[in-house]
N, C-alpha and C positions, 0 to 999 in steps of 0.2 A: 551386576549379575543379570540383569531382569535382559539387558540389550546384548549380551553376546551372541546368542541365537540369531537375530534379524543378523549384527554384523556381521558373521561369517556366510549366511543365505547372500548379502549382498553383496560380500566379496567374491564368493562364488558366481552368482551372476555376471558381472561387471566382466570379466575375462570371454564367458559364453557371449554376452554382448557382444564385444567385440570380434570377434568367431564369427558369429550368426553374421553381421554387417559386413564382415570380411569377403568370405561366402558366397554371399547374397541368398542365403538360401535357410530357411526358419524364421524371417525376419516375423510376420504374422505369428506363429506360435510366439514369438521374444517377448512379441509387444503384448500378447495375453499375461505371459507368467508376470511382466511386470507391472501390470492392471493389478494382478491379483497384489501383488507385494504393494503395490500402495496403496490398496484398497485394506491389507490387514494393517497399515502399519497408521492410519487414520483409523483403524477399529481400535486398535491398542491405544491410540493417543485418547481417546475420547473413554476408553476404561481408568487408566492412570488418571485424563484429570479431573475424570467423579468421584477418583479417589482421596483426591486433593494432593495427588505426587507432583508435584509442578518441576521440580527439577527432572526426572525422569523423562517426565513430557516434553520438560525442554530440549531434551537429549535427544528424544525421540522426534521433536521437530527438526532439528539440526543435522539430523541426516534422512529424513525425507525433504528436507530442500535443496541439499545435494545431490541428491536423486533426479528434483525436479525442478531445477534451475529458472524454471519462467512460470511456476504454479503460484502463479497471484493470493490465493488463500493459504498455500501453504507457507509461503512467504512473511506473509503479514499475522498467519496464525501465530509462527513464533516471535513475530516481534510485539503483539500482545502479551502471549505468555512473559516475554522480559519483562514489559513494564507491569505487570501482575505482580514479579517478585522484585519491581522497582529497582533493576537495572536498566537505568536509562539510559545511559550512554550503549550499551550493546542492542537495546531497541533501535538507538537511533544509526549503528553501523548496518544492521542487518534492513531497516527500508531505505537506506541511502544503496546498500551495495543488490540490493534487487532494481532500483533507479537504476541503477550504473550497465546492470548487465543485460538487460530486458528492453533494448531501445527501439523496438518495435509496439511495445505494449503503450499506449496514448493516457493507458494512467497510472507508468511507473511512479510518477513523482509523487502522486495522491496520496497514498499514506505518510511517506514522512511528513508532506505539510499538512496534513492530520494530526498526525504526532503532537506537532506543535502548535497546533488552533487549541487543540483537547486542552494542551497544558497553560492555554493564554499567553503562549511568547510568539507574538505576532510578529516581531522584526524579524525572523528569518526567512517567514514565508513568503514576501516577493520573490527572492531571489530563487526560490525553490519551484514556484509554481507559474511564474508569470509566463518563460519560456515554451511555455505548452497551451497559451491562451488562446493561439490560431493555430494549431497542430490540425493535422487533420491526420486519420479521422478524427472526429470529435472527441474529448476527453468526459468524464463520468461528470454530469451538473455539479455535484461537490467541489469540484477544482474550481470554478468558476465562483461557487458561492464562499468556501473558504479565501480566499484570494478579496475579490472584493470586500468580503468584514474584516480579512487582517488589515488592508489598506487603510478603511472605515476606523478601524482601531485606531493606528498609526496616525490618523488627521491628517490623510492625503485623499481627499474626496473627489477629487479629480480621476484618480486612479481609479478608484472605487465604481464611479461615475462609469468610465470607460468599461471598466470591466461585464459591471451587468450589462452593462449596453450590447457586449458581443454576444454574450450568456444569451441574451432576450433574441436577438437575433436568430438566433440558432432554437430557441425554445419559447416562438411568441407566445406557449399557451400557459406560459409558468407563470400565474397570476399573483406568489410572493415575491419573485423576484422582482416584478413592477413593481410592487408597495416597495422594497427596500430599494429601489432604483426612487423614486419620490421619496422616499425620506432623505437620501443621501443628497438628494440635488435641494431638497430643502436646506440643508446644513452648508451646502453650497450656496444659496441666495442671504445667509445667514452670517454672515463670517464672523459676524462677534462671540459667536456661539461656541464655548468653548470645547477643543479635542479632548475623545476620552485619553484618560489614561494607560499608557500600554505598557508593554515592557519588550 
């Protein structure tokens, strides 16, 4: 009940859209009216979930990221809201299929291997985050520091090793990353010393 309004506003839109682009003519007016609609429709999301409606909000994020295909926050707001109401597997479709569609953005991949640092399942995050460790531009410090402690986890300190090492590169004034770039390579001069355990 609460979303038919917005949905018929956006189906109405949606056709002007493509009119106005058609055109070429109103495109400035287009792009305010739909400032304004996703400005109200982030003021309803943030009403609903003081209200504690989280399904509504969900709904209500789920077609403002259709709306806004490469909005990084909107994105990742509803894939919070999933794992709020601990559907994980739809948290984890919705930051895999923002990765997938957003291949300009340097830190698509960053939330899903967030995702998965948060919940301590370290094995998947190589394969998720490594590929973007020489991206340029540069990726958000996160990738870097997530990635090297999932490695660290994993008992591959070499990895780890490497990793801060490009991080540091790239940010010589990040003085925890040195400390955990020395602890790692301690556990490296240390081999007896045994890996955590990871999952």
């Amino acid at each position: 009940m609460k979303l038919w309004r917005l949905g018929i506003a956006i189906a109405v839109l949606g056709p002007i859209a493509t009119a106005a682009h058609a055109g070429q003519t109103g495109t400035g007016r287009l792009a305010q009216i739909w400032s304004y609609v996703d400005a109200r429709m982030d003021q309803q999301q943030d009403v609903w979930f003081d209200e504690g409606d989280f399904p509504v909000t969900i709904q209500l994020l789920r077609i403002s990221s259709e709306s806004r295909p490469s909005n990084y926050d909107t994105w990742t707001n509803l894939g919070w809201m999933l794992e709020n109401v601990e559907d994980w597997d739809a948290a984890v479709q919705i930051y895999s299929r923002y990765r997938d569609q957003n291949p300009k953005d340097p830190d698509r991949a960053l939330p899903l291997g967030d995702y998965y640092a948060r919940k301590r399942e370290y094995a998947p995050i190589p394969a998720i985050l490594e590929p973007y460790v020489h991206h340029k531009p540069t990726p958000h410090p996160n990738l870097y520091r997530i990635l090297a402690r999932a490695y660290e986890r994993l008992g591959k300190f070499q990895d780890s090793k490497r990793v801060w090492q490009v991080y540091i590169a790239a940010s010589p004034n990040d003085l925890a990353a040195k400390a955990n770039l020395k602890r790692v390579e301690k556990k490296i001069a240390s081999p007896s010393a045994p890996a955590p355990k990871a999952r």
